[in-house]
Backbone and ligand atoms as CSV (ligand in chain L), in Angstrom:
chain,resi,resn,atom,element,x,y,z
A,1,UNK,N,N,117.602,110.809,119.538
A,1,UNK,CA,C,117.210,112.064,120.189
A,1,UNK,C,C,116.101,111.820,121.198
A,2,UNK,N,N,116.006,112.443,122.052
A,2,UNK,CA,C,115.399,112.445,123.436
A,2,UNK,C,C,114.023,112.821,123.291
A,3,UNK,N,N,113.278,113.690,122.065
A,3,UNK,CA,C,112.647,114.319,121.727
A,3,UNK,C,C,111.375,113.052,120.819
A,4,UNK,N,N,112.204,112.382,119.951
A,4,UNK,CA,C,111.550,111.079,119.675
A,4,UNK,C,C,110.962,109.750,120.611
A,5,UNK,N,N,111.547,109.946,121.684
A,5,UNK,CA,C,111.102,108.775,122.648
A,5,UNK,C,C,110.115,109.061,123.182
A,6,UNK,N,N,109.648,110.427,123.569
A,6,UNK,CA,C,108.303,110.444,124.467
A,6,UNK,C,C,106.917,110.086,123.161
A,7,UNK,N,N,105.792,109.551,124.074
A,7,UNK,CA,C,104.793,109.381,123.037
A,7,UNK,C,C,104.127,110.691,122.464
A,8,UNK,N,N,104.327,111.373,121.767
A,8,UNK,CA,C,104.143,112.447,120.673
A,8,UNK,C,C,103.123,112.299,120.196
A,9,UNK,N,N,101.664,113.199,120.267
A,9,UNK,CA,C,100.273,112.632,119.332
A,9,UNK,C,C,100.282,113.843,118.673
A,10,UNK,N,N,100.393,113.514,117.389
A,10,UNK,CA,C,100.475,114.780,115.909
A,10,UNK,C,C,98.916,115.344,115.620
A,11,UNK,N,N,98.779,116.290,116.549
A,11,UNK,CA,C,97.179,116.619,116.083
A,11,UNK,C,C,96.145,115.678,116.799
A,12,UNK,N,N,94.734,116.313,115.943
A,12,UNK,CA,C,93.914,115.498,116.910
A,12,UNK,C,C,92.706,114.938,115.768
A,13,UNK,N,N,92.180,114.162,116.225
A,13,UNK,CA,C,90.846,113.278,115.426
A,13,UNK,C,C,89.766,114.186,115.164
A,14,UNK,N,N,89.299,114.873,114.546
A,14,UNK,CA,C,88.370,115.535,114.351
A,14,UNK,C,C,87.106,114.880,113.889
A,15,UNK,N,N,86.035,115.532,114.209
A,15,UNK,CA,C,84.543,114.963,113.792
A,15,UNK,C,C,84.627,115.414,112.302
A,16,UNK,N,N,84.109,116.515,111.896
A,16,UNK,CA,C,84.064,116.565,110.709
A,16,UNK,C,C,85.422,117.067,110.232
A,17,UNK,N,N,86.169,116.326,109.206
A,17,UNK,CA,C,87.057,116.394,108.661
A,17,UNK,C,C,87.028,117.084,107.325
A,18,UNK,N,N,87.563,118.182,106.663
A,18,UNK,CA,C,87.541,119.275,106.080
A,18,UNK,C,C,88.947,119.068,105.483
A,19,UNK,N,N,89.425,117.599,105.469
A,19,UNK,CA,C,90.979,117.852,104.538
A,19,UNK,C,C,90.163,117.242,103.187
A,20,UNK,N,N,90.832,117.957,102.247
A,20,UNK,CA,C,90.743,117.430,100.567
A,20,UNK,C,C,91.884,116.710,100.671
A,21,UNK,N,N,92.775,116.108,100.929
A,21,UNK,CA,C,93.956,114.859,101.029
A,21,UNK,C,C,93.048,113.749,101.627
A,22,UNK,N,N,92.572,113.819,102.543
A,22,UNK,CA,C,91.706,112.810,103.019
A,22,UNK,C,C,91.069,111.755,102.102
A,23,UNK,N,N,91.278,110.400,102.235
A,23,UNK,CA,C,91.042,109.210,101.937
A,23,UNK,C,C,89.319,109.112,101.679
A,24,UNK,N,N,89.337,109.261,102.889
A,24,UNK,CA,C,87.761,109.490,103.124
A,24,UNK,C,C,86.961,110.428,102.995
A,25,UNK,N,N,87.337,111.561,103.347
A,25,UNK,CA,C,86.317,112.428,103.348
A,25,UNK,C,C,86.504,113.610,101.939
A,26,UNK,N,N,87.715,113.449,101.885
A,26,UNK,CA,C,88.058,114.410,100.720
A,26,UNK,C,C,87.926,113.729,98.666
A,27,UNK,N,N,89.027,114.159,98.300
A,27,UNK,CA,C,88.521,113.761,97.085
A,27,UNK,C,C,89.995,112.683,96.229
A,28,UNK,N,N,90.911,112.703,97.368
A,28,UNK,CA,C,92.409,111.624,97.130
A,28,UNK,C,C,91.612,110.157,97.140
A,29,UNK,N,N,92.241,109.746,96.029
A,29,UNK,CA,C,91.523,108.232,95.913
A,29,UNK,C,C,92.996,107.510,96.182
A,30,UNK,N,N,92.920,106.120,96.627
A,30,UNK,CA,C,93.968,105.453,97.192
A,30,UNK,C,C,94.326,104.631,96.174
A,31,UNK,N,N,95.067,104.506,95.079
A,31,UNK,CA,C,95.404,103.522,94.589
A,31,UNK,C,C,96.881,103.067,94.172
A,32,UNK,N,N,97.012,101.706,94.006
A,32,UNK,CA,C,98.708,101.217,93.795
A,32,UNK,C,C,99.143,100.546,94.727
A,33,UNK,N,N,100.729,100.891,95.620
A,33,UNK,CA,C,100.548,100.137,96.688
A,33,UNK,C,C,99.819,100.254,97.996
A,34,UNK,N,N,100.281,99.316,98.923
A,34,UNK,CA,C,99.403,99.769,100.595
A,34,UNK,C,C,101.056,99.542,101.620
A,35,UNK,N,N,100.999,100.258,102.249
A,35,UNK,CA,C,102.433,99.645,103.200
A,35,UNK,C,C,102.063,99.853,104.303
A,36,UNK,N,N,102.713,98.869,105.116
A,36,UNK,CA,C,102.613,98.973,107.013
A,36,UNK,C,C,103.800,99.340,107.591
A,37,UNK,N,N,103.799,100.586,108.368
A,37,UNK,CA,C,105.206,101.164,109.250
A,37,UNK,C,C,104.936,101.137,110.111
A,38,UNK,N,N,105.770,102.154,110.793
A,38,UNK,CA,C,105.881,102.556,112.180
A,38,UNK,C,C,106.186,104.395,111.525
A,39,UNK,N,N,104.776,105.052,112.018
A,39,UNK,CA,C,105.701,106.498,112.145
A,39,UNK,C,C,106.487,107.566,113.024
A,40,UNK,N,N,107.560,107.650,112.764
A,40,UNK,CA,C,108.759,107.864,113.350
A,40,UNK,C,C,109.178,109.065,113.812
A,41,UNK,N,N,108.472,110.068,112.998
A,41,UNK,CA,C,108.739,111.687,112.881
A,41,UNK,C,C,107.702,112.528,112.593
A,42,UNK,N,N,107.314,113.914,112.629
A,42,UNK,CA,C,106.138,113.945,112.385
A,42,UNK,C,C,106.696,115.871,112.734
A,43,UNK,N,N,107.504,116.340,112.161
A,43,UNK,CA,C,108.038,117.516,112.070
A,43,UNK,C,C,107.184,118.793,111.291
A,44,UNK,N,N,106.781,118.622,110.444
A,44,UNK,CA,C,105.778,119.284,109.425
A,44,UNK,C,C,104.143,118.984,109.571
A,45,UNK,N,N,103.372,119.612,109.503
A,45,UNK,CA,C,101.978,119.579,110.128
A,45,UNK,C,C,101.045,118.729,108.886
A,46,UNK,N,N,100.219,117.851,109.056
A,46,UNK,CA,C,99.657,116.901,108.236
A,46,UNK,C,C,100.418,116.019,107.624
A,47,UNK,N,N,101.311,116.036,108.594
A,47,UNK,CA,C,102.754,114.663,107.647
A,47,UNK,C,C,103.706,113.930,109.325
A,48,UNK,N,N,103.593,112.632,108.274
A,48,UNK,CA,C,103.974,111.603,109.525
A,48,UNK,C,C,104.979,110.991,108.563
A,49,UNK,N,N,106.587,110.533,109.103
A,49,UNK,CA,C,107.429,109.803,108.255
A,49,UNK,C,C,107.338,108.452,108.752
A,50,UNK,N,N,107.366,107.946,107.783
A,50,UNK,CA,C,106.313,106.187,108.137
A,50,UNK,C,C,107.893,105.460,107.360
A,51,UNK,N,N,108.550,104.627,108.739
A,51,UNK,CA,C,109.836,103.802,108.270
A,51,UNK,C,C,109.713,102.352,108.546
A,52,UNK,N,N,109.947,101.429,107.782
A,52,UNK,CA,C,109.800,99.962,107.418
A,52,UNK,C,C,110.864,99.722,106.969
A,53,UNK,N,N,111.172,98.411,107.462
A,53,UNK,CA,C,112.315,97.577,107.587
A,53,UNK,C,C,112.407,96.291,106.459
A,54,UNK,N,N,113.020,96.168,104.893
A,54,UNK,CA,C,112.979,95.254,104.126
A,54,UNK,C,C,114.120,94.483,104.020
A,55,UNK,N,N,113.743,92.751,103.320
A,55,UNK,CA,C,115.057,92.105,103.545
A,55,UNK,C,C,115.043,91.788,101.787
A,56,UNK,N,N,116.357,92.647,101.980
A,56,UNK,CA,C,116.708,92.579,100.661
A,56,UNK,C,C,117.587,90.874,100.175
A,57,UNK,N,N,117.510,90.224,98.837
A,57,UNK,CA,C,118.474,89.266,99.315
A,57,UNK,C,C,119.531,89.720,98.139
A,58,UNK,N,N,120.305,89.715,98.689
A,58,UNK,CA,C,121.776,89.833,97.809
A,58,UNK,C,C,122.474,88.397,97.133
A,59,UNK,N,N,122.329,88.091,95.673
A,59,UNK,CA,C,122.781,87.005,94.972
A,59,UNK,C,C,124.459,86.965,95.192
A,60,UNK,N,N,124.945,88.048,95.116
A,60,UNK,CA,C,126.340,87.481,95.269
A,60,UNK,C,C,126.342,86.643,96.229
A,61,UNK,N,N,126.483,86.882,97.671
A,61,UNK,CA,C,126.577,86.440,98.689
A,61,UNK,C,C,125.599,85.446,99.525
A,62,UNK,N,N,124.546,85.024,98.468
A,62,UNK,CA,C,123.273,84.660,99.036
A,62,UNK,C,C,122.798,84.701,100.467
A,63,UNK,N,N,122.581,86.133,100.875
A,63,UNK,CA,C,122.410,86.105,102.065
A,63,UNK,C,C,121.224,87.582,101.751
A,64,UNK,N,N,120.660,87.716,102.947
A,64,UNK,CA,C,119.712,88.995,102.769
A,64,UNK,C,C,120.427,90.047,104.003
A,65,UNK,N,N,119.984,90.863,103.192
A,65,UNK,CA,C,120.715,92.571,104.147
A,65,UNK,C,C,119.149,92.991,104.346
A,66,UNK,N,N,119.208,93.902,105.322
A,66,UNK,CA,C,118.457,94.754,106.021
A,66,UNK,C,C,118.348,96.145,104.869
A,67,UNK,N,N,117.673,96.580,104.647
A,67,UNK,CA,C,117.152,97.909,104.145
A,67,UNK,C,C,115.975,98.535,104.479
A,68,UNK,N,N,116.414,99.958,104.985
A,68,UNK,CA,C,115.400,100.530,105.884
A,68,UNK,C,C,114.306,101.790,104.519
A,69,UNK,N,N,113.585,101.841,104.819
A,69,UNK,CA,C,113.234,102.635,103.909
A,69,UNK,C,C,112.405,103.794,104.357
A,70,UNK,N,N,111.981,105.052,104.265
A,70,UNK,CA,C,111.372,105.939,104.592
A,70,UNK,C,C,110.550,106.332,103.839
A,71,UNK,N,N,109.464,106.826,104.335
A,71,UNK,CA,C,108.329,107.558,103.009
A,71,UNK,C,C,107.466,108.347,103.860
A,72,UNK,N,N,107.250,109.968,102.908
A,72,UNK,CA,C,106.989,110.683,103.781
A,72,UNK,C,C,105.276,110.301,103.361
A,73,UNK,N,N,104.158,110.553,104.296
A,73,UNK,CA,C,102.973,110.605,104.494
A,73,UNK,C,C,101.933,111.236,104.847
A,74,UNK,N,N,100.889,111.768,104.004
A,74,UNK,CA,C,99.665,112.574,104.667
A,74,UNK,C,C,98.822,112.149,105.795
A,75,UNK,N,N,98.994,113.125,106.854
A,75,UNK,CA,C,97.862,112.590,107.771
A,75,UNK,C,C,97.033,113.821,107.478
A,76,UNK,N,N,95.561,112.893,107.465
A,76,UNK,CA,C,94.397,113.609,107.125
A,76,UNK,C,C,94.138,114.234,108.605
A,77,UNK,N,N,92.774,115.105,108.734
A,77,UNK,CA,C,92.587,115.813,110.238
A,77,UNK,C,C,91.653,114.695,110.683
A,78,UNK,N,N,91.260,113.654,110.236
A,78,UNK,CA,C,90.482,112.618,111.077
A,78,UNK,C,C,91.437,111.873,111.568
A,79,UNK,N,N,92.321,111.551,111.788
A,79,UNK,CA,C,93.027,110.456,111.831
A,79,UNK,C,C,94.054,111.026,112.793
A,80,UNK,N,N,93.936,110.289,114.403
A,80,UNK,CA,C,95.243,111.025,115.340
A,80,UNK,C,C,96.369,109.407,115.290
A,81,UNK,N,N,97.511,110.010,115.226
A,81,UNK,CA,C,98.261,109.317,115.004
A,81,UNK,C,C,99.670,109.489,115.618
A,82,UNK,N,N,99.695,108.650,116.769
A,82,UNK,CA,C,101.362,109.007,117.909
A,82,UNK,C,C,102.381,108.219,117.264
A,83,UNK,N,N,103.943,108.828,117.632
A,83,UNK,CA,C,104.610,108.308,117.171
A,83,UNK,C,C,105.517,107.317,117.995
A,84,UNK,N,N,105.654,106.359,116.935
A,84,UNK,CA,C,105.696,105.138,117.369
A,84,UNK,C,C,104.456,104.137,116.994
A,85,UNK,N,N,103.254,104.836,116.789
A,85,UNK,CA,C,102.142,104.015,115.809
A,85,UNK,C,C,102.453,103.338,114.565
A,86,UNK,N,N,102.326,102.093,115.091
A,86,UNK,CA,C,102.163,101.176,113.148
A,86,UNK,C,C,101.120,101.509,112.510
A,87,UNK,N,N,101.378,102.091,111.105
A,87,UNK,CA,C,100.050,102.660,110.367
A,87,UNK,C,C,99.670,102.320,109.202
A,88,UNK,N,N,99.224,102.562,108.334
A,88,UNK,CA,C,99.024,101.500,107.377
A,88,UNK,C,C,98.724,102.524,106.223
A,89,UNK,N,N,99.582,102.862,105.144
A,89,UNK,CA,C,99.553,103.767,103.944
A,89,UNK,C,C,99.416,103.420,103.359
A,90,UNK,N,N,98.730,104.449,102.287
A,90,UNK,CA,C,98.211,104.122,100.572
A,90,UNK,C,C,98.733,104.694,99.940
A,91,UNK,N,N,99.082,104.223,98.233
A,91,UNK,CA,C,99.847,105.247,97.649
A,91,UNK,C,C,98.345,106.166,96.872
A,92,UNK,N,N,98.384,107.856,96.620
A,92,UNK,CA,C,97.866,108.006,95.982
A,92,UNK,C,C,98.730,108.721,94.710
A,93,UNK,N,N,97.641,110.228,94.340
A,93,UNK,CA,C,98.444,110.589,93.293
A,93,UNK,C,C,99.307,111.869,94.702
A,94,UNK,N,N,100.500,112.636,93.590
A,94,UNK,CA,C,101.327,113.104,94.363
A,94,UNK,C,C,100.479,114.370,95.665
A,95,UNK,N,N,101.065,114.243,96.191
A,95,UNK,CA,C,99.800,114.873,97.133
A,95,UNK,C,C,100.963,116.395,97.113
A,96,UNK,N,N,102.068,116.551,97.382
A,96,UNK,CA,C,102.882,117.239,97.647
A,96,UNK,C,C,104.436,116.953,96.756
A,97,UNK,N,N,105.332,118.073,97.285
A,97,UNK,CA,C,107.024,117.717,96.462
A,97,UNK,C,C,107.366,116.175,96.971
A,98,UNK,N,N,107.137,116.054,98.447
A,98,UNK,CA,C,107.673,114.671,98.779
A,98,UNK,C,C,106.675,113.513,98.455
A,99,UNK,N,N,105.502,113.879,99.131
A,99,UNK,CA,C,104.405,113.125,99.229
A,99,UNK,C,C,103.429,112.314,98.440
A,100,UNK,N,N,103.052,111.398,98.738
A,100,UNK,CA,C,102.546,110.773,97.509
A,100,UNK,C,C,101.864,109.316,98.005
A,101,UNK,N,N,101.514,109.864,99.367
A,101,UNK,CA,C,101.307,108.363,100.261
A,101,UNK,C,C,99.944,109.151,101.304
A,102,UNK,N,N,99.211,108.459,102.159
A,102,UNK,CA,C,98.346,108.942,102.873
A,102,UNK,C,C,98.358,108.060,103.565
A,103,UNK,N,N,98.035,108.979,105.158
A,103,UNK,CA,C,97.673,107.255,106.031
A,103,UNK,C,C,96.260,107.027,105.975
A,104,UNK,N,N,95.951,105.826,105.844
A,104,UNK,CA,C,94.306,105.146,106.077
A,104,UNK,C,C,94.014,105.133,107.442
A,105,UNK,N,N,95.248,104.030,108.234
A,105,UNK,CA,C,94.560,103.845,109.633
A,105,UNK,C,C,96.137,103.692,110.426
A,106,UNK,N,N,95.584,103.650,112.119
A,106,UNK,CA,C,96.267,103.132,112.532
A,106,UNK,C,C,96.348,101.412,113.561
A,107,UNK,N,N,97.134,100.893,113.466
A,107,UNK,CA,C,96.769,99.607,113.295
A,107,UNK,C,C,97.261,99.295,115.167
A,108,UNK,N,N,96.604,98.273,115.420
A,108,UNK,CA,C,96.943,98.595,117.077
A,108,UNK,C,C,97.680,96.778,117.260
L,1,ZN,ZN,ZN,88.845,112.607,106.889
């Protein structure tokens, strides 16, 4: 879609940040895994879909396949984040129905 290609910035960096999801400033503590994407979509307000590319290896065939994976993500109000940014998520506790990830940073 035509709509995904332009550079898209989801919100803006704020000085004082007033999210309770927030890593930092709020009261979400980061723990478990950490993952590095690219976020891709960013349709719903304080949420970025962060997609990474894994190589799975398949024993039958000993060969590895491609598996794409998606995970949806909190963006806090400090943190501006365009799409197409590689970003770098934490898992916390469930933040939301989907959610359950936050972004920390974005990685340049
Ligand atoms: Zn913050």
């Amino acid at each position: 879609m035509a709509e995904e290609q332009k550079k898209e910035v989801i919100g803006n960096a704020v000085s004082d940040c007033k999210d309770l999801k927030c890593p930092v400033h709020g009261s979400v503590k980061v723990r478990g895994n950490m993952f590095e994407g690219i976020a891709i979509r960013a349709k719903a307000p304080k949420t970025v879909i962060v997609e990474r590319y894994l190589m799975q290896h398949v024993r039958k065939y000993e060969r590895y396949k491609k598996v794409r994976s998606r995970i949806t993500a909190h963006k806090p109000d400090c943190i501006q984040v365009a799409i197409g940014d590689k970003v770098r998520i934490g898992e916390t506790r469930k933040l939301s129905k989907t959610k359950s990830f936050v972004v920390m940073e974005v990685l340049k």
